[in-house]
Every structure is written in C-alpha cells, then in structure tokens.
C-alpha positions, 0 to 999 in steps of 0.5 A: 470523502466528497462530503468532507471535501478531500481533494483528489491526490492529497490523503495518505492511506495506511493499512497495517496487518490485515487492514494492509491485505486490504488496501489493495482493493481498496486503491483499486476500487478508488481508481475504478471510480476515479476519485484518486483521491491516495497520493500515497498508500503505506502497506504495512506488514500485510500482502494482498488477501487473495481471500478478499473478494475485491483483491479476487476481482482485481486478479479476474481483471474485473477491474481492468487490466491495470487496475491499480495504475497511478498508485504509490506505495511505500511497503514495510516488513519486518525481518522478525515478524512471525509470519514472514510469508504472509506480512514479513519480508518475503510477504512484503516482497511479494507484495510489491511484485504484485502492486507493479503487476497491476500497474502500481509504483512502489517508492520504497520498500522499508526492510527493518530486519530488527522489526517484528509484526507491528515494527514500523510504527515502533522506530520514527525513521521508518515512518519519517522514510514514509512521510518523506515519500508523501511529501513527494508526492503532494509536491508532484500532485500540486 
C-alpha cells in the first residue's frame, strides 16, 4: 500500500467466509509493523482460524499481548448460515469476544437472522450499517 500511497487510517478491509478467518491476522500483522493503515475491518460470516499459523501466533502472544489494539470491527452473521458455529451467529459472536480479547473494538455486531452464509451483501441495510461505522471512523482519523 506504500507504493500506492495509502494512507495510515483511510482503507476498509473486508473478509468474507474464509478470507474473514483471516482478517484477523492480518489486522495483527498490520499493527505489528505499524502501518494501521485499516480504519475499519468488516468480518464477515468467518471466526478467527485457529488453523491459520498468523491467527496461532497472535493466541502464543508472538505478536505481543494486544496485538490487535486500536482495531475496529464491524462483525456479520447470518441467523441461517449452515454453519453457525464456525461463520453463523455463535461463530460470529465468538468472534467479537476474541477481537476484544486482543484488544480490538467492535462498533457492531450485524445479526441478520433471515440471512444465510453470504447474507450481508444480499440486503443493502447490512452493508449501509457497515459504511455508516467507516464513515465514523475516517471522521475520527482526520
């Protein structure tokens, strides 16, 4: 992002499924070498991956004890997604728990309980929820 001149506090990350299971990680790792450059990650339908060797460092405390300090998050769940341990709303709940653990802040939880797996970008007032917390949060980075 250096190369194309981003700046600190300005992008939107968004993961959905198993690209959310990663977003985690990669937050960390974006605070680790202190770029920040995510005012606000959307992780959508995926809990952290425990499976996923970054998500593994940042429960060892590799990446220090609050590795994901500063953080926002908007989190999403649907209430019909065939897996809600993993990427449904218990998934997604555990989630948040885990973010806030690490340090991170969770602006909102979206629970749509008539959404399946792929259910936040199939109703505009769950992705108008998230852009309304972005547009927060590039306020308060200015």
């Amino acid at each position: 992002m250096t190369r194309e001149q981003v700046k600190p506090g300005t992008v939107l990350f968004h993961g959905f499924s198993r690209g959310s299971a990663n977003t985690y990680a990669v937050a960390a790792l974006d605070r680790a070498t202190g770029k920040n450059y995510f005012a606000l990650i959307v992780a959508n339908a995926g809990k952290p991956g425990r499976d996923f060797p970054p998500n593994r460092d940042i429960e060892q405390g590799r990446f220090g004890q609050m590795p994901l300090q500063g953080t926002h998050w908007v989190t999403f769940a649907g209430g019909k997604d065939p897996n809600p341990e993993r990427s449904g709303i218990y998934g997604m709940r555990e989630a948040a728990e885990w973010i806030r653990k690490y340090g991170g802040i969770v602006d909102r939880a979206i629970e749509d309980e008539n959404a399946g797996h792929g259910g936040f970008h199939q109703n505009p007032d769950n992705i108008n929820s998230a852009l309304k917390v972005f547009g927060k949060r590039l306020k308060e980075t200015k």
